[in-house]
N, C-alpha and C positions, 0 to 999 in steps of 0.2 A: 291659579287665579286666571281667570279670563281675560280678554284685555276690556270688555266697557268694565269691569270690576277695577285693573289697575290703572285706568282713565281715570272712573271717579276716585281712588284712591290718592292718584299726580294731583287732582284739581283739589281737593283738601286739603293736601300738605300744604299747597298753593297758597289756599286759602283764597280759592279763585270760587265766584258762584256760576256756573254755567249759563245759568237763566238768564242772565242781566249782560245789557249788551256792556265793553269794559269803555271806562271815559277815552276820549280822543286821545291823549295824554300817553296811555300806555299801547296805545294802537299805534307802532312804527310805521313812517312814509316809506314806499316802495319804490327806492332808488332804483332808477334804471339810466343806466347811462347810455345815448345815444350810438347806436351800432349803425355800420349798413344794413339795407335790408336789397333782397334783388327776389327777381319773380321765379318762381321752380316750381318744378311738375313732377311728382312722385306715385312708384306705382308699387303696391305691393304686392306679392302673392303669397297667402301661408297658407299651406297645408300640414296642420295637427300639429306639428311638431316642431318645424320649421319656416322661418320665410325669408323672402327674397326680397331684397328691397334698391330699388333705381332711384335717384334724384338726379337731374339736369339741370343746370344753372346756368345764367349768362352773367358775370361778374366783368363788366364794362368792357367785353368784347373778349374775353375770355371767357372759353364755355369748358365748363366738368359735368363730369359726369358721376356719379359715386354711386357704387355695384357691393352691397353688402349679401351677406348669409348670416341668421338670428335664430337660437332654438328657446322655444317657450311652448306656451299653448293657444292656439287659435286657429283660423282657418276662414280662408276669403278670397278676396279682390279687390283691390281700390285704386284710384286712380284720383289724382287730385292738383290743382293751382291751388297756388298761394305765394307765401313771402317767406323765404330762408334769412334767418338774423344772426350777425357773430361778430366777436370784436375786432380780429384783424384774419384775414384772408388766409395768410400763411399757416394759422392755429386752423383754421378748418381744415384746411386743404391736406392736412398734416395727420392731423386725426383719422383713428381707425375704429376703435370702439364705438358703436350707436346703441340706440335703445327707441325702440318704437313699437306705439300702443293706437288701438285705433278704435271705434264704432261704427261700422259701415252701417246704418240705417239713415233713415229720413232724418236731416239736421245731425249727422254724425259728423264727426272730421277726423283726419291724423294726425300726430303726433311723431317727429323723429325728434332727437335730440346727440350731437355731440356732446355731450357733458356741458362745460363752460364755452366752448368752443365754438360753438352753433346750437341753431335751433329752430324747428316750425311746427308751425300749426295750421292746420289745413281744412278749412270744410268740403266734405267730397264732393265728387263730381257724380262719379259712381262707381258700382262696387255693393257688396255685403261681404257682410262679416263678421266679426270682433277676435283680436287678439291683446298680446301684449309678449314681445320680445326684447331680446338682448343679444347683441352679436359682433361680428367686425367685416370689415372691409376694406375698398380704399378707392378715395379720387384721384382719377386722372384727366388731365387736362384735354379735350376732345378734339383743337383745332391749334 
């Protein structure tokens, strides 16, 4: 079975109509509980198989650095500001697993992700590209 086949087969058991937008009711509110957030500059490089990925942060005068390796498929360059978000410092800082996905064209941005840990999102600066990896690493403290 395909999956739009075992899609619309989920949404009948369901007894869900696709069509019709669902009442407010069954639409859950998108708890996000208040994180820090701090300014970071990320740079990727993949080539085909791999990629390399840098993030610097300044967390209130403390500055990381975090130096990963990710194999997937894509191939580029990006370079981007933005805002790193997590719930306490120690869980990111700690964290070695990432996961980053990207679009380097016109209105493209990146994507890493610590799992729960952390997380951004990025409109680029520049760069092309598109990938989508999985890998590990680690931060260290740079000052």
């Amino acid at each position: 079975m395909d999956l739009a086949t075992e899609a619309g087969a989920y949404f009948t058991r369901k007894h869900l109509d696709v069509t019709t937008q669902p009442p407010a009711s069954l639409i859950a509110p998108l708890q996000v509980p208040l994180m820090p957030t701090y300014q970071c500059q990320i740079g990727v490089v993949a080539a085909v198989f791999y990629a390399y990925c840098r993030v610097e942060v300044d967390i209130d005068g403390r500055k990381y650095l975090f130096e990963g390796h990710a194999g997937s498929v894509g191939a580029g360059n990006v370079n981007a500001i933005g805002v790193l978000y997590f719930p306490k410092e120690e869980w990111l800082i700690s964290t070695k697993e990432f996961g980053i996905a990207f679009v380097a064209e016109e209105g493209g941005a990146v994507h890493v992700t610590w799992g729960n840990n952390g997380s951004m999102l990025l409109p680029l600066e520049s760069g092309g590209g598109a990938g989508v990896f999985g890998g590990s690493g680690e931060w260290r403290r740079t000052n």
